[in-house]
Jmol script that loads the backbone (N, CA, C; Angstrom):
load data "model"
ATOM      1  N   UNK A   1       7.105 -10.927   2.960  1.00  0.00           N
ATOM      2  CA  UNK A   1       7.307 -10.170   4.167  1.00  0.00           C
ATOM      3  C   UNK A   1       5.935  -9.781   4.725  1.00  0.00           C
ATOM      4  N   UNK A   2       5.722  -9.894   6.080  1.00  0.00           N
ATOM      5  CA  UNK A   2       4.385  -9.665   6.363  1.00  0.00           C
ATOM      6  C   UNK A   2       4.299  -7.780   6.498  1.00  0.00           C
ATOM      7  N   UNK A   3       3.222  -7.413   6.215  1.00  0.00           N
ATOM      8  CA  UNK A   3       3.102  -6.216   6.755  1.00  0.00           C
ATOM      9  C   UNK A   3       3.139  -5.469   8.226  1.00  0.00           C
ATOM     10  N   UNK A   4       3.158  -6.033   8.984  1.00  0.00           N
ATOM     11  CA  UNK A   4       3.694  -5.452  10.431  1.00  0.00           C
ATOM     12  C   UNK A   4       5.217  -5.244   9.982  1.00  0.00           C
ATOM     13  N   UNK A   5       5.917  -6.282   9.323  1.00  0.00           N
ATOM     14  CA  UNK A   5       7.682  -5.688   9.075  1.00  0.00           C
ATOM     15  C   UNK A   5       7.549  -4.663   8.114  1.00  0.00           C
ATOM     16  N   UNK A   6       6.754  -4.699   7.199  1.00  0.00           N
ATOM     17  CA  UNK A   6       6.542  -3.332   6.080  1.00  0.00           C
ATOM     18  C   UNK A   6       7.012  -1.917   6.803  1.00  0.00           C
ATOM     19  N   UNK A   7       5.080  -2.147   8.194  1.00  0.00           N
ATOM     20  CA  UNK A   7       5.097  -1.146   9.028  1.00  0.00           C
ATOM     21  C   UNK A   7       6.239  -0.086   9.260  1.00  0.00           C
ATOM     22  N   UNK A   8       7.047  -1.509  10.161  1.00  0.00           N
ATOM     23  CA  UNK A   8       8.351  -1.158  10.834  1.00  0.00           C
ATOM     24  C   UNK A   8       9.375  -0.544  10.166  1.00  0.00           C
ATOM     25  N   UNK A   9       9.805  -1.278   8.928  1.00  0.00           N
ATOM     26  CA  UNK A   9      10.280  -0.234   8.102  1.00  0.00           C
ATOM     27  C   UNK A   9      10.351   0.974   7.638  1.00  0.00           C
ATOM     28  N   UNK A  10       9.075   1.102   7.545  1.00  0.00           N
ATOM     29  CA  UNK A  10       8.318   2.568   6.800  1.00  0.00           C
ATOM     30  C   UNK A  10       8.175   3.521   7.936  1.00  0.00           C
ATOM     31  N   UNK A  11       8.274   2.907   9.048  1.00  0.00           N
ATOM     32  CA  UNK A  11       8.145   3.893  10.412  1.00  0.00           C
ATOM     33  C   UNK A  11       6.253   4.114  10.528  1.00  0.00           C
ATOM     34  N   UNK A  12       5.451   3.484   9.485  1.00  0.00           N
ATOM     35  CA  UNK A  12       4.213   3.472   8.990  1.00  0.00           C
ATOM     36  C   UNK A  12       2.830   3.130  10.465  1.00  0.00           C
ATOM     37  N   UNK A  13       1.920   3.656  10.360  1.00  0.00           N
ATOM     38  CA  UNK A  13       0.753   3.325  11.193  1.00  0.00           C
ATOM     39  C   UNK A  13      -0.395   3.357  10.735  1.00  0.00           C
ATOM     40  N   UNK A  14      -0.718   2.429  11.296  1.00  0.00           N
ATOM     41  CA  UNK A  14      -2.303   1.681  10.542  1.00  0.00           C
ATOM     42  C   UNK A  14      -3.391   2.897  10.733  1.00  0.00           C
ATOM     43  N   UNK A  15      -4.091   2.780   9.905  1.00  0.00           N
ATOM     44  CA  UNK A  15      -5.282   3.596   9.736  1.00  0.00           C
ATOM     45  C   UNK A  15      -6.283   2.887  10.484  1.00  0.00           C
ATOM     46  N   UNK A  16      -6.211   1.923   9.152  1.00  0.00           N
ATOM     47  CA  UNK A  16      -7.590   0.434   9.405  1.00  0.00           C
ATOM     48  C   UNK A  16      -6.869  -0.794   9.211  1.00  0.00           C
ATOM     49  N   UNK A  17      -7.800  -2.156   9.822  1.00  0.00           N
ATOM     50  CA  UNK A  17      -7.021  -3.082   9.293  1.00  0.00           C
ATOM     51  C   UNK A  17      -5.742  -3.778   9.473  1.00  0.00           C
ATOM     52  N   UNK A  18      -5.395  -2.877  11.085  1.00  0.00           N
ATOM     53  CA  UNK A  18      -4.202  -3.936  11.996  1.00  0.00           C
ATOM     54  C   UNK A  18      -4.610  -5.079  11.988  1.00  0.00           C
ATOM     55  N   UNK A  19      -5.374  -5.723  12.225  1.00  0.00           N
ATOM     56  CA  UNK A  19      -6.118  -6.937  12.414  1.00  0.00           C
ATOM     57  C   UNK A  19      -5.514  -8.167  11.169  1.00  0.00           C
ATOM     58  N   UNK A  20      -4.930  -6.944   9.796  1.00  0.00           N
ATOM     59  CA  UNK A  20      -4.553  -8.434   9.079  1.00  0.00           C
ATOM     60  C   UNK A  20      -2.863  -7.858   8.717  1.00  0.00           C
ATOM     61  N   UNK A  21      -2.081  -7.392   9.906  1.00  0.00           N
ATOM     62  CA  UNK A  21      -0.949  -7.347   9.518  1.00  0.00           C
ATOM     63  C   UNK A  21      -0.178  -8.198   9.521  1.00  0.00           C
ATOM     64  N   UNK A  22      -0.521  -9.772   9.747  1.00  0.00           N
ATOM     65  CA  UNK A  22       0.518 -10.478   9.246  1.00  0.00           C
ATOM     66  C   UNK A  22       0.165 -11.020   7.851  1.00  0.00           C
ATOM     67  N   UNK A  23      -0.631 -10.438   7.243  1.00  0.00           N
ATOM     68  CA  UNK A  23      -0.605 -10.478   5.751  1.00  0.00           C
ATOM     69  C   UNK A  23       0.583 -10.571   4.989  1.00  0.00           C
ATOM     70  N   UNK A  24       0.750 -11.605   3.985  1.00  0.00           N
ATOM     71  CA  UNK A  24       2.480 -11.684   3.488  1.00  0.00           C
ATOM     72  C   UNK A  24       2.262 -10.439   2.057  1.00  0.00           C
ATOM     73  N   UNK A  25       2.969 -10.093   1.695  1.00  0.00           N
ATOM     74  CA  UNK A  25       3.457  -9.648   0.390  1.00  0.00           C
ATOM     75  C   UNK A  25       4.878  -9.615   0.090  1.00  0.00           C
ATOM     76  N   UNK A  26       4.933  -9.498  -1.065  1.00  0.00           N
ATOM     77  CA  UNK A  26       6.038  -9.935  -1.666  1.00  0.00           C
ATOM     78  C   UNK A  26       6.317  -8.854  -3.459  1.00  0.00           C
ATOM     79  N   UNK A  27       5.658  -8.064  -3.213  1.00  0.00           N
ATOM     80  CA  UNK A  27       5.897  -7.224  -4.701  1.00  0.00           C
ATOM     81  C   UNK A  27       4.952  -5.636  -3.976  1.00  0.00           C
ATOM     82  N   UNK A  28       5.468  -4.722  -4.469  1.00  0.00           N
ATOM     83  CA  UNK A  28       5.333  -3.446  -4.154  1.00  0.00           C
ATOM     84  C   UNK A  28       4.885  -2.294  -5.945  1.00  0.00           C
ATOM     85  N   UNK A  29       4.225  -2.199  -5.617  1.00  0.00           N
ATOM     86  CA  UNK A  29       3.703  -0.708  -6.518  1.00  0.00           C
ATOM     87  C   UNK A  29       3.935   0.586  -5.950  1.00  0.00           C
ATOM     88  N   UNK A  30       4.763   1.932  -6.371  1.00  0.00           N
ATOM     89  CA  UNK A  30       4.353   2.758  -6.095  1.00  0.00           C
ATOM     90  C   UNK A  30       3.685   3.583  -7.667  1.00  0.00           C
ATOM     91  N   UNK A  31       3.028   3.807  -7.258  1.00  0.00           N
ATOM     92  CA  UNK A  31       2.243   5.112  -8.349  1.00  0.00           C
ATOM     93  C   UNK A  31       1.275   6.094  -7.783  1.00  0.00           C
ATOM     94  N   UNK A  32       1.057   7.345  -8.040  1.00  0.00           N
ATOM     95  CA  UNK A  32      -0.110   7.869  -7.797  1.00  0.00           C
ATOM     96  C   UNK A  32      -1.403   7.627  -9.181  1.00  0.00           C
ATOM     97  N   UNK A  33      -0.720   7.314 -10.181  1.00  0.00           N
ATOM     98  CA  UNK A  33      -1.983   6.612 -11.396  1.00  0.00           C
ATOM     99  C   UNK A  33      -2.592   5.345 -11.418  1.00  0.00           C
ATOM    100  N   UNK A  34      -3.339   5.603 -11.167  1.00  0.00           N
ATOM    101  CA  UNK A  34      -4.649   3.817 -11.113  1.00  0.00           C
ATOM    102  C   UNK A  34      -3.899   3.237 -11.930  1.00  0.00           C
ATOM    103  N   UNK A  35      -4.247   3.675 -13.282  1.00  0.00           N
ATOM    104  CA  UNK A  35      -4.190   2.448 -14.433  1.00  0.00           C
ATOM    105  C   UNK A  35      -2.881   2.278 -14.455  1.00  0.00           C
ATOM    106  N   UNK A  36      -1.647   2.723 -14.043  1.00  0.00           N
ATOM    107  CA  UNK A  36      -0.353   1.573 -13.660  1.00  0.00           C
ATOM    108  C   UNK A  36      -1.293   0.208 -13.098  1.00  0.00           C
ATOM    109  N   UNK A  37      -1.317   0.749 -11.760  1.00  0.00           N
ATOM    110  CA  UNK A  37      -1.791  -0.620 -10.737  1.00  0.00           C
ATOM    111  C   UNK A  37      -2.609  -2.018 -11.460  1.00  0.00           C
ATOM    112  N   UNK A  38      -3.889  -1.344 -12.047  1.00  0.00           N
ATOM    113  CA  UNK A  38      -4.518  -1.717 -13.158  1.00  0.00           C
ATOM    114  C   UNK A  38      -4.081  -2.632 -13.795  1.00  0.00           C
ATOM    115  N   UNK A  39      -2.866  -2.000 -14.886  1.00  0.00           N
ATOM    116  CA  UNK A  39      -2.254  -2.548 -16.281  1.00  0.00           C
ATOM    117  C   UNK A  39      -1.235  -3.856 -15.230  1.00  0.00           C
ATOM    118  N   UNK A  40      -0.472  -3.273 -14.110  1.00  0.00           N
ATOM    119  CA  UNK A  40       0.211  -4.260 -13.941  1.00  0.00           C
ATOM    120  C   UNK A  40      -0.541  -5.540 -12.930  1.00  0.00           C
ATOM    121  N   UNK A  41       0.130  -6.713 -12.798  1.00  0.00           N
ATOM    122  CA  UNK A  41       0.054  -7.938 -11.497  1.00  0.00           C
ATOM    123  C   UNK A  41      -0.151  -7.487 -10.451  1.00  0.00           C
ATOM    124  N   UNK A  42      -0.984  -6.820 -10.090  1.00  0.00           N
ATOM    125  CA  UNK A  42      -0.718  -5.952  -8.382  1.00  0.00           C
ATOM    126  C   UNK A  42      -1.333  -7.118  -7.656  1.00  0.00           C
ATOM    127  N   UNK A  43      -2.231  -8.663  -8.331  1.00  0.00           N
ATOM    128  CA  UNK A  43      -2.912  -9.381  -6.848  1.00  0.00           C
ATOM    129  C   UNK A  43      -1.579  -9.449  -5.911  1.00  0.00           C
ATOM    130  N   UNK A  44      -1.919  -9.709  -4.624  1.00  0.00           N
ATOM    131  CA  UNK A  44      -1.175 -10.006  -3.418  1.00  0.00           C
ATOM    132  C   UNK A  44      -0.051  -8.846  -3.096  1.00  0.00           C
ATOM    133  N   UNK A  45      -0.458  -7.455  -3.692  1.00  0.00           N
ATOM    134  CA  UNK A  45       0.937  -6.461  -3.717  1.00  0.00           C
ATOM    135  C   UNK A  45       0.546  -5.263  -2.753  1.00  0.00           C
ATOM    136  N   UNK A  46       1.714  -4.332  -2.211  1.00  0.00           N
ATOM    137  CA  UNK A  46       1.194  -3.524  -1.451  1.00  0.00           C
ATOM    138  C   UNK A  46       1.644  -2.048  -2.245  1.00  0.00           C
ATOM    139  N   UNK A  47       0.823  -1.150  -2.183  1.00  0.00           N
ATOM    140  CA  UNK A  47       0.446  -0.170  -3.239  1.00  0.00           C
ATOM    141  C   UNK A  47       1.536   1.620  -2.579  1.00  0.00           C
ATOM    142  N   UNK A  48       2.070   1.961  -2.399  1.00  0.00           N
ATOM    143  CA  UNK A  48       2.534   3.460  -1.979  1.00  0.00           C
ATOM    144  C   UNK A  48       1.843   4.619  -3.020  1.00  0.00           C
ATOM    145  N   UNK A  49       1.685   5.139  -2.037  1.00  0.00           N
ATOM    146  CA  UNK A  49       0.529   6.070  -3.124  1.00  0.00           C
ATOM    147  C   UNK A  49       0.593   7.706  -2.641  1.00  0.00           C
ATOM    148  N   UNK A  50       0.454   8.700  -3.180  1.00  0.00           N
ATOM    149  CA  UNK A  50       0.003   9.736  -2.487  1.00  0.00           C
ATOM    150  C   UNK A  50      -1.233  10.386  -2.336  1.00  0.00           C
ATOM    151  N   UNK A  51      -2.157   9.411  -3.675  1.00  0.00           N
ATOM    152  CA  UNK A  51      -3.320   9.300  -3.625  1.00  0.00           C
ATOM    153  C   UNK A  51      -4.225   8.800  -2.798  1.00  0.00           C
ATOM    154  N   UNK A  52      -4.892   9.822  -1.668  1.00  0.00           N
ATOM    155  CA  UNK A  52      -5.691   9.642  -0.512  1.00  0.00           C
ATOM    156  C   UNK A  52      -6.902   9.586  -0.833  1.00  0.00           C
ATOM    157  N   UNK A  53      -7.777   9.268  -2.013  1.00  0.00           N
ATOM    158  CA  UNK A  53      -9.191   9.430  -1.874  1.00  0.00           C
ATOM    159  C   UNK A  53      -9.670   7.984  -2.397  1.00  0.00           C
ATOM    160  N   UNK A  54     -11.101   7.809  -2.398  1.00  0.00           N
ATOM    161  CA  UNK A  54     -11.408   6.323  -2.197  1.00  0.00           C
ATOM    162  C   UNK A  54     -11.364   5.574  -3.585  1.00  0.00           C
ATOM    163  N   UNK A  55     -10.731   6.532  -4.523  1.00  0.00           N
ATOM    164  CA  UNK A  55     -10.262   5.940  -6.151  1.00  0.00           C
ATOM    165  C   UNK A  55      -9.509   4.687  -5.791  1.00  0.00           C
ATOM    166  N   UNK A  56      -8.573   5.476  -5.191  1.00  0.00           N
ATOM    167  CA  UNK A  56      -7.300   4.373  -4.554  1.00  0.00           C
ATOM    168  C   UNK A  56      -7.619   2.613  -4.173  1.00  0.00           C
ATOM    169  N   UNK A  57      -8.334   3.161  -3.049  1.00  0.00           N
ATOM    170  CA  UNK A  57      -9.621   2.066  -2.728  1.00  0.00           C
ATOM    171  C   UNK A  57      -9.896   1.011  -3.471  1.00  0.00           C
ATOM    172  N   UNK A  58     -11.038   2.235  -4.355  1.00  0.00           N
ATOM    173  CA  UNK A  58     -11.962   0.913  -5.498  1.00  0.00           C
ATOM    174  C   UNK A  58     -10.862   0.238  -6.115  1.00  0.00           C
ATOM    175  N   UNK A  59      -9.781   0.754  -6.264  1.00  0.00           N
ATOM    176  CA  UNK A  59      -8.723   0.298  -7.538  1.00  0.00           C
ATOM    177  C   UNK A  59      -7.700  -0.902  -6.740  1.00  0.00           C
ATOM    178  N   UNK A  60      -7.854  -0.692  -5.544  1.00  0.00           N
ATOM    179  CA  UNK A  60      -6.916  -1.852  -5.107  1.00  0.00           C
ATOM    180  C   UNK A  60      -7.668  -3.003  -4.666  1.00  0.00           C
ATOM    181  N   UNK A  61      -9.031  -2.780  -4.538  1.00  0.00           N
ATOM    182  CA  UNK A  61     -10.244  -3.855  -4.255  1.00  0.00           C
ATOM    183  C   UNK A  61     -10.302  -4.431  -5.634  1.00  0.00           C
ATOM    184  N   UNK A  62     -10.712  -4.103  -6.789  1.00  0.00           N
ATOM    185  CA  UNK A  62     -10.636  -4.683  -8.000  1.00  0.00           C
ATOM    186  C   UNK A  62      -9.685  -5.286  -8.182  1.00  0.00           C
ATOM    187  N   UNK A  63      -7.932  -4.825  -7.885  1.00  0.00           N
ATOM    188  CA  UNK A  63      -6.873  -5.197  -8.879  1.00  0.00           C
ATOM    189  C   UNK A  63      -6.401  -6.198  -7.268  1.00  0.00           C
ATOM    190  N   UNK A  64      -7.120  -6.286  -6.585  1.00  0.00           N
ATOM    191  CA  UNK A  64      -6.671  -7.535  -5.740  1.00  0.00           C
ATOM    192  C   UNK A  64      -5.582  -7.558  -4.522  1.00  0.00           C
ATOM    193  N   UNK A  65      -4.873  -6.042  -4.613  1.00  0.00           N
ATOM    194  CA  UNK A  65      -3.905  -5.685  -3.520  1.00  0.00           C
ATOM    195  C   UNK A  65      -4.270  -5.631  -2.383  1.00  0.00           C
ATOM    196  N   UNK A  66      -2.974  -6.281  -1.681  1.00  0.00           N
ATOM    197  CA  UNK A  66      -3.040  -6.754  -0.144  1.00  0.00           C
ATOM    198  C   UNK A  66      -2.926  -5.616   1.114  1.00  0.00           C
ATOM    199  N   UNK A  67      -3.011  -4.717   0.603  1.00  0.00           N
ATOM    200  CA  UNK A  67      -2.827  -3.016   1.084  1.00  0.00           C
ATOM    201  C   UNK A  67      -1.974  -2.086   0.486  1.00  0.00           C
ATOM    202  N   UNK A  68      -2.120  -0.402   1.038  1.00  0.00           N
ATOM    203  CA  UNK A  68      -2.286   0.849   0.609  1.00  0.00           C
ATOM    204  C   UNK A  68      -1.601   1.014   1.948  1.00  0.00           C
ATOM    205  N   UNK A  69      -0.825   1.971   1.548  1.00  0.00           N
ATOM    206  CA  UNK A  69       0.250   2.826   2.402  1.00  0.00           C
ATOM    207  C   UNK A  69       0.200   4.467   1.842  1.00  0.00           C
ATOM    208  N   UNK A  70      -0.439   5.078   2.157  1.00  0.00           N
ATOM    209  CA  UNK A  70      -0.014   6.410   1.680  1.00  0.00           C
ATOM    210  C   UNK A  70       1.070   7.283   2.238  1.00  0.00           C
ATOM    211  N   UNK A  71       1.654   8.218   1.372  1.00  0.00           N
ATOM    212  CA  UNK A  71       3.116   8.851   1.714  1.00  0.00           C
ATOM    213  C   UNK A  71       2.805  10.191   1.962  1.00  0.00           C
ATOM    214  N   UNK A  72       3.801  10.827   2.665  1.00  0.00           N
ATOM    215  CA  UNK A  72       4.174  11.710   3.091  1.00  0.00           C
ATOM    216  C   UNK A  72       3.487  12.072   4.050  1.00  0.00           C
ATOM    217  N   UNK A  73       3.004  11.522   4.496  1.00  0.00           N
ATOM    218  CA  UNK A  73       2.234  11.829   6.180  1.00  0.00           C
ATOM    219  C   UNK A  73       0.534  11.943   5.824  1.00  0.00           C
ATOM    220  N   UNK A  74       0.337  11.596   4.801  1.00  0.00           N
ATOM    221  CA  UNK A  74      -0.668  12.122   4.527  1.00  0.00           C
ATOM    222  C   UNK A  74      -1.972  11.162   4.958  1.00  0.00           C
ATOM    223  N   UNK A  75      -3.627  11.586   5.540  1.00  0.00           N
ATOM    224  CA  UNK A  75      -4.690  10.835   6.130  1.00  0.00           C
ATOM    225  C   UNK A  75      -5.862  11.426   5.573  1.00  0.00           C
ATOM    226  N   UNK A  76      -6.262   9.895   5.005  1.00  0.00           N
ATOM    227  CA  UNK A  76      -7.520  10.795   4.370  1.00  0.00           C
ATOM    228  C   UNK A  76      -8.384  11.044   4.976  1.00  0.00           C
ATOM    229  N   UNK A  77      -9.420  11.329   4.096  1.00  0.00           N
ATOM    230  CA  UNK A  77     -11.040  11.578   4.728  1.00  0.00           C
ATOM    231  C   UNK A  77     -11.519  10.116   5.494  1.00  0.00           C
ATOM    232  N   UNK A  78     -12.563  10.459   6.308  1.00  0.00           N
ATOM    233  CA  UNK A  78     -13.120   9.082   7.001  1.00  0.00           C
ATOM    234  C   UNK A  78     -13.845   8.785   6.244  1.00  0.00           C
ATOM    235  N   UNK A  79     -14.000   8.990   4.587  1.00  0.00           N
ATOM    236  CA  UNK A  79     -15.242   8.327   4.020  1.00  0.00           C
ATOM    237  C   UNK A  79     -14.390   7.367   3.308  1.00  0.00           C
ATOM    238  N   UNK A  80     -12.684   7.379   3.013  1.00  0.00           N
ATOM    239  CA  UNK A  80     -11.911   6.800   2.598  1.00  0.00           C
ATOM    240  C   UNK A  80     -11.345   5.539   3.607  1.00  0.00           C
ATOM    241  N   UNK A  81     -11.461   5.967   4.758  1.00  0.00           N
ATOM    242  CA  UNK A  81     -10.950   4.892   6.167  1.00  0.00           C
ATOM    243  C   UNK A  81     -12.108   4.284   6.448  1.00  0.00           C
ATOM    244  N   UNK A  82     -13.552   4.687   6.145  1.00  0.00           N
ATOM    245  CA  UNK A  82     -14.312   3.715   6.143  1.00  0.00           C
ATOM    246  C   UNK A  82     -14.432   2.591   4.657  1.00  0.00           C
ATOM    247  N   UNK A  83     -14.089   3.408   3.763  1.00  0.00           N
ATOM    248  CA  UNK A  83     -14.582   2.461   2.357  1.00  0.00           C
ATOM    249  C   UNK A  83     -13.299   1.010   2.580  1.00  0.00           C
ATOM    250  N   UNK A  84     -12.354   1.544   3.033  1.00  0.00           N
ATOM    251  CA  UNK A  84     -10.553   0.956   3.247  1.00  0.00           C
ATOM    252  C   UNK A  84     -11.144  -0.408   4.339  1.00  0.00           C
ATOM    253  N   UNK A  85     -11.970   0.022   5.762  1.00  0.00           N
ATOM    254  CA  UNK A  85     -12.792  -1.238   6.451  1.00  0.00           C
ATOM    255  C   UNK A  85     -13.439  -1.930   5.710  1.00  0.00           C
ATOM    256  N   UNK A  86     -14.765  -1.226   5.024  1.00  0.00           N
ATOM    257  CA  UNK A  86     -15.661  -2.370   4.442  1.00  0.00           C
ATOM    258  C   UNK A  86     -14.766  -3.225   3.478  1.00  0.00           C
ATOM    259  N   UNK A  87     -14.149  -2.826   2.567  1.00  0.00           N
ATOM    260  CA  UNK A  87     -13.144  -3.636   1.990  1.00  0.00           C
ATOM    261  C   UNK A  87     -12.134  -4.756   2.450  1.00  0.00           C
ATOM    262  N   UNK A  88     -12.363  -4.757   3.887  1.00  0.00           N
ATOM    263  CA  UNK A  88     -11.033  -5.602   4.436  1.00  0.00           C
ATOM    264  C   UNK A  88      -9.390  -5.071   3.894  1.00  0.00           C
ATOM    265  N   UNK A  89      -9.165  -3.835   3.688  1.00  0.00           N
ATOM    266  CA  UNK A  89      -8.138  -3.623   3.084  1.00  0.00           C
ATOM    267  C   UNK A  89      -7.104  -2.844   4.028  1.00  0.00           C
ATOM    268  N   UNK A  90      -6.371  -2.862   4.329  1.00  0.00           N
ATOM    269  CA  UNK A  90      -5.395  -2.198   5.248  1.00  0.00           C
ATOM    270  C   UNK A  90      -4.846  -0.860   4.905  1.00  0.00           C
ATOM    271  N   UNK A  91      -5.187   0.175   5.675  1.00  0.00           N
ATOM    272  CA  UNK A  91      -4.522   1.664   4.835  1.00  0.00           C
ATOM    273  C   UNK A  91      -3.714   2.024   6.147  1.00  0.00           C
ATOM    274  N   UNK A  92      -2.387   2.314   5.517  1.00  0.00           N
ATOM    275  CA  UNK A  92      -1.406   3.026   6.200  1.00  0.00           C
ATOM    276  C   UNK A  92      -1.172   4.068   5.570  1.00  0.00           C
ATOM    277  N   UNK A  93      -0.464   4.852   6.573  1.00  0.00           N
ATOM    278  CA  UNK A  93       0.682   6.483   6.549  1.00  0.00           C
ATOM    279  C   UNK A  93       1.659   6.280   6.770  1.00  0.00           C
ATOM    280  N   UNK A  94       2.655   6.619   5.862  1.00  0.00           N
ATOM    281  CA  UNK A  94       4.504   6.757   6.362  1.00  0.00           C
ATOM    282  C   UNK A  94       4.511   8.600   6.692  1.00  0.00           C
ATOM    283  N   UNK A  95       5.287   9.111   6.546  1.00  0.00           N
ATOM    284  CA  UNK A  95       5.826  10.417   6.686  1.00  0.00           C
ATOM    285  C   UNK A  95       6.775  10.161   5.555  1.00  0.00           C
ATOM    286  N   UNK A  96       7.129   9.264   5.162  1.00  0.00           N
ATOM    287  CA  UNK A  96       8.369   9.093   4.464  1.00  0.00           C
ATOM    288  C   UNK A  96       7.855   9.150   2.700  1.00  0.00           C
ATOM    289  N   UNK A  97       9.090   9.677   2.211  1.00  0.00           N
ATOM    290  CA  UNK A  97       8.345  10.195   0.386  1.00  0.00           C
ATOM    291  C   UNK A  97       8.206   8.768  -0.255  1.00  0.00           C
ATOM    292  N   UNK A  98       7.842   8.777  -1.676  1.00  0.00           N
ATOM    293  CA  UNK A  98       7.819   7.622  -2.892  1.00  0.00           C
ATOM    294  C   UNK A  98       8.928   6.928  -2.814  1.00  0.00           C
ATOM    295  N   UNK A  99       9.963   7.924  -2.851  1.00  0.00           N
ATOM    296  CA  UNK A  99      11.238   7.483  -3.370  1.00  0.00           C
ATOM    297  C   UNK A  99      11.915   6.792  -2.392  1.00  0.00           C
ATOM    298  N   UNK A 100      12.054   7.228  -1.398  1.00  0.00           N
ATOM    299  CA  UNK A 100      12.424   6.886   0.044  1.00  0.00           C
ATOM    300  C   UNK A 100      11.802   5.463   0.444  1.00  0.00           C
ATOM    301  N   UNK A 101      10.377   5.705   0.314  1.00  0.00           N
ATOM    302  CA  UNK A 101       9.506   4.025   1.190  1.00  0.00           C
ATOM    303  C   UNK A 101       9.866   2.935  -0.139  1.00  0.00           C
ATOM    304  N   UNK A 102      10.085   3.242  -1.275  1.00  0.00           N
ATOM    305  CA  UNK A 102      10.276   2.270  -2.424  1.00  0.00           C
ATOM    306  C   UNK A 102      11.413   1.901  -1.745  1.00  0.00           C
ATOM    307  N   UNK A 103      12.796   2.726  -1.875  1.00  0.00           N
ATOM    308  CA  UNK A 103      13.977   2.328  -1.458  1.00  0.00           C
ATOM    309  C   UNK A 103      14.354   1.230  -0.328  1.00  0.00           C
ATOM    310  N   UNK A 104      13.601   1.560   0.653  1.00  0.00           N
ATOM    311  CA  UNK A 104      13.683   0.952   1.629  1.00  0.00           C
ATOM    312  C   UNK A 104      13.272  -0.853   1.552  1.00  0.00           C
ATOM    313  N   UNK A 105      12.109  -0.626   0.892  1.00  0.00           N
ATOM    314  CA  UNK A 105      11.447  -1.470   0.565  1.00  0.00           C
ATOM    315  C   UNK A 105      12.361  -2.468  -0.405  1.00  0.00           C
ATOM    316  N   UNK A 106      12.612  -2.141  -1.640  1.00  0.00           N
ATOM    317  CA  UNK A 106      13.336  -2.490  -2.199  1.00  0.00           C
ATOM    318  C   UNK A 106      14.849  -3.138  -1.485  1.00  0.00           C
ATOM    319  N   UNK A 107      15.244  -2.341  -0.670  1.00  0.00           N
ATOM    320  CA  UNK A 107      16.378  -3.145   0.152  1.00  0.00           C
ATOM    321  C   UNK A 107      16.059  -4.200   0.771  1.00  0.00           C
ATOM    322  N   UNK A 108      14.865  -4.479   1.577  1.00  0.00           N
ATOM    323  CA  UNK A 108      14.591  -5.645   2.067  1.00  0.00           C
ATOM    324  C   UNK A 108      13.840  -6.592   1.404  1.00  0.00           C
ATOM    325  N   UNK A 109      14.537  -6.502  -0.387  1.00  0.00           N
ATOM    326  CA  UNK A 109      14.208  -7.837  -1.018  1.00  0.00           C
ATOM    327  C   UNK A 109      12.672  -7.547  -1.305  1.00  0.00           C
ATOM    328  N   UNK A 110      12.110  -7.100  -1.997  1.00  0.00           N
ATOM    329  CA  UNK A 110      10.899  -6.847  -2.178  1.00  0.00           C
ATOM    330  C   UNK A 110      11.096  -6.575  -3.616  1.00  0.00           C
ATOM    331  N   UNK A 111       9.865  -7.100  -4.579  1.00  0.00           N
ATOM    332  CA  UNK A 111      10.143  -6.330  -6.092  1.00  0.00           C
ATOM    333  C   UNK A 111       9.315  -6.038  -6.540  1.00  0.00           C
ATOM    334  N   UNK A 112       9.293  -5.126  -7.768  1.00  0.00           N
ATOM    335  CA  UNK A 112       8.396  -4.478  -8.365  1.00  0.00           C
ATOM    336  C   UNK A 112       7.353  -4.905  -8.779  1.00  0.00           C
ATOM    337  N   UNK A 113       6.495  -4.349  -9.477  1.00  0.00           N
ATOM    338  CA  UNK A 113       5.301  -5.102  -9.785  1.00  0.00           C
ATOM    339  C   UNK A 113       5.364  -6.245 -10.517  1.00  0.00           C
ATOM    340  N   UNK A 114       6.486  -5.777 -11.450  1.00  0.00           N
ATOM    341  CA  UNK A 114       6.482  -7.018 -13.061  1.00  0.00           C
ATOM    342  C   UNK A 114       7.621  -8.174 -12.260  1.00  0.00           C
ATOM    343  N   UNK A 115       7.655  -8.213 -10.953  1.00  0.00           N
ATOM    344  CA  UNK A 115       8.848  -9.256 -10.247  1.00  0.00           C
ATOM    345  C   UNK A 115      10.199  -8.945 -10.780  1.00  0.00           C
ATOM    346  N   UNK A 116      10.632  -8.040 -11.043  1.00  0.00           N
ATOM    347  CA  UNK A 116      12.118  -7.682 -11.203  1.00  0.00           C
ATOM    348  C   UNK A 116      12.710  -7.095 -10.051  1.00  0.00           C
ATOM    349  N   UNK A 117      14.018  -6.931  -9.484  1.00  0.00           N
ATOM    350  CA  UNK A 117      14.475  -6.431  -9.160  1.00  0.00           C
ATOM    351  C   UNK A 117      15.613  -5.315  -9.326  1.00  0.00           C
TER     352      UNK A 117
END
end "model"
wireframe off; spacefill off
backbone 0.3
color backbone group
């Protein structure tokens, strides 16, 4: 599913990084703990997080994820929306909780990290 339909779903808006929303993904992480993301397959995955600071970042630049959505309305610092550019990495905001943007997500055929549904 590309991320502009993610977007739409999530009711979500780009921070940084409209530029690569037809990026596909196909597996979803939510955690606020790195070393989930880390331990699991996250290349090509898109991350829900409530974690707004540039940890998030380094950790989805290393572990290879195709973007970061943070929840509950929440926007970070601009030292985080800039680190999110230099990275080429796409950071969004829902308003919408963990449980809720998983759900959704999960309905439109999307799976977890380890590919289960």
């Amino acid at each position: 599913m590309q991320l502009t339909e993610i977007a739409m779903i999530l009711d979500a808006r780009f921070l940084v990084g409209k530029e690569f929303a037809s990026k596909e993904v196909f597996k979803v992480g939510s955690s606020d703990l790195m070393s989930d993301i880390l331990a699991a397959d996250s290349d090509g995955s898109l991350i829900l997080t409530g974690l707004a600071t540039q940890q998030i970042v380094r950790t989805a630049s290393v572990a290879g994820v195709t973007a970061i959505i943070l929840i509950r309305g929440k926007v970070p610092s601009q030292e985080v929306i800039d680190l999110a550019r230099e990275e080429n990495l796409p950071l969004l905001t829902t308003s919408l909780s963990m449980f809720v943007s998983s759900g959704r997500l999960y309905k439109h055929e999307l799976t977890g990290l380890d590919g289960r549904r």
